[in-house]
C-alpha positions, 0 to 999 in steps of 0.5 A: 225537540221532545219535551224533556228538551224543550224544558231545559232550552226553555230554563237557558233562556231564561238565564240567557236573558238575566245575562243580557239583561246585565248592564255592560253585557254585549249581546253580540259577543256573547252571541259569537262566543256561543257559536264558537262552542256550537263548532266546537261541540259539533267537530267532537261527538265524544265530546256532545256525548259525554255533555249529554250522557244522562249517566254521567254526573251532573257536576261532572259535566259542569266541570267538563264546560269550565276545564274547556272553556275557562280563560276562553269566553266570559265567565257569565257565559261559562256560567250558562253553558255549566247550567245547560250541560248539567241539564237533561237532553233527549239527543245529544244534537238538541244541546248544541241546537238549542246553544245556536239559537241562544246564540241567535238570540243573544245577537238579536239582543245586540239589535234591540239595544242598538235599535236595529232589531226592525233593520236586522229582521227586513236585512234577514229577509231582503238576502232571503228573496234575493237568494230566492230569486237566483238558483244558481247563486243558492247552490253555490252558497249551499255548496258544501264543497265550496270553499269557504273564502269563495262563499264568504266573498259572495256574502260581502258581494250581497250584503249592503256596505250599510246592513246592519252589524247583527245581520251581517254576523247571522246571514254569515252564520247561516251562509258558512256554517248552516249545520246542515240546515236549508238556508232559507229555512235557517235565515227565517228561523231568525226573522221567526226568533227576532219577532218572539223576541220582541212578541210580534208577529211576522206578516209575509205580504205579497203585493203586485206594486210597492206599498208606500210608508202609509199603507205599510203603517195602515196595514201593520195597525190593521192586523195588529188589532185583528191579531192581538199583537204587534205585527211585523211586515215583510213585504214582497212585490210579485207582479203575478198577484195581478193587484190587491194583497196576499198575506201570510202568518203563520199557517194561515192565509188572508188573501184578496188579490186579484189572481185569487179571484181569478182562480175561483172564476176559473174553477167555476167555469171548469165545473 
């Protein structure tokens, strides 16, 4: 997303979070009521365009969103949407991207107030490596052509009868209508967005044996203090790290594991 973008998704957060800020407002149904204009706006490029078209008036577009929308969602979300059209865009897609992830973001909200925001990110990222971990069950939730009742059923076969309301909605979200984007990629988006939100760090660690709640305390306060911030973990047991612990944040890579090590033996005797 180019900078010119970038500065107008950046202004409807700002008014995305003034709107869940409101007493009474429900994170989540502002969420759905944003994905709903996302499909709308996706099934209709005339319609993106004209939203988007930098030679159209700025009021005029405004007036486009209310004569759409009107009787339809909230007026408060109306309101967003009116000040987002009336906003500069660099490609028309950026408009209904930058809505998807407000919608994200509104349905994490929902977490927060409910005191689930920790739930939904580990629900997020469980359904991640199970899908991981089956070939065949990722191609049939990629599968485009694959009907959606039958892609519907498999999300309810996966999903715990006691996940999270929040993670239900955004793994069926990235499940049914992904726009295109890997599925993987889409449901990390969110984990991503959850701990931004909340002005954490997302800590992928690798670790041959489960960690037990002291240790998973004991890392996350060591790498809260050597980051600066609060640090979420996302632990996952993989039997090939041999022992010891692999860590990722972002680009960058702590690793101590023993199959590591194993590797730099292994390079210096080939030398």
């Amino acid at each position: 997303m180019q900078g010119v973008s970038r500065e107008s998704l950046a202004t409807a957060e700002e008014q995305l979070d003034a709107l869940l800020a409101t007493a009474g407002t429900d994170g989540t149904a502002v969420g759905q009521a944003l994905f709903a204009v996302v499909d709308l706006l996706d099934a209709n490029v005339s319609l993106r365009r004209a939203l988007t078209d930098p030679s159209n008036e700025a009021d005029a577009k405004a007036g486009l969103i209310g004569r759409l929308l009107d009787g339809k969602v909230s007026a408060d979300v109306v309101t967003l949407l009116s000040g987002m059209a009336r906003s500069r865009w660099s490609r028309a897609r950026d408009l209904s991207d930058s809505i998807e992830k407000l919608g994200s973001s509104a349905i994490i909200a929902g977490a927060e107030a409910g005191d689930r925001a920790d739930r939904v990110e580990d629900e997020l990222f469980r359904f991640e490596r199970i899908v991981d971990a089956d070939p065949e069950l990722a191609r049939a939730l990629a599968d485009r052509a694959a009907p959606e009742a039958s892609k519907s059923a498999l999300v309810d076969e996966l999903i715990s009868a006691k996940a999270a309301p929040e993670a239900v909605v955004l793994i069926r979200r990235a499940v049914l209508n992904g726009r295109g984007q890997n599925l993987d990629r889409a449901l990390d988006a969110n984990v991503q967005l959850a701990a931004t939100r909340r002005d954490k760090l997302v800590a992928h660690v690798r670790v041959a044996l489960p960690l037990e709640d002291d240790q998973r305390a004991r890392l996350a306060a060591a790498l809260t203090t050597l980051y600066g911030k609060r640090v979420h973990l996302n632990v996952d047991v993989d039997p090939s790290v041999l022992g010891g612990i692999r860590v990722e944040i972002g680009d960058e890579v702590l690793d101590g594991t023993v199959s590591r090590r194993l590797d730099d033996v292994r390079r210096q005797l080939s030398r």
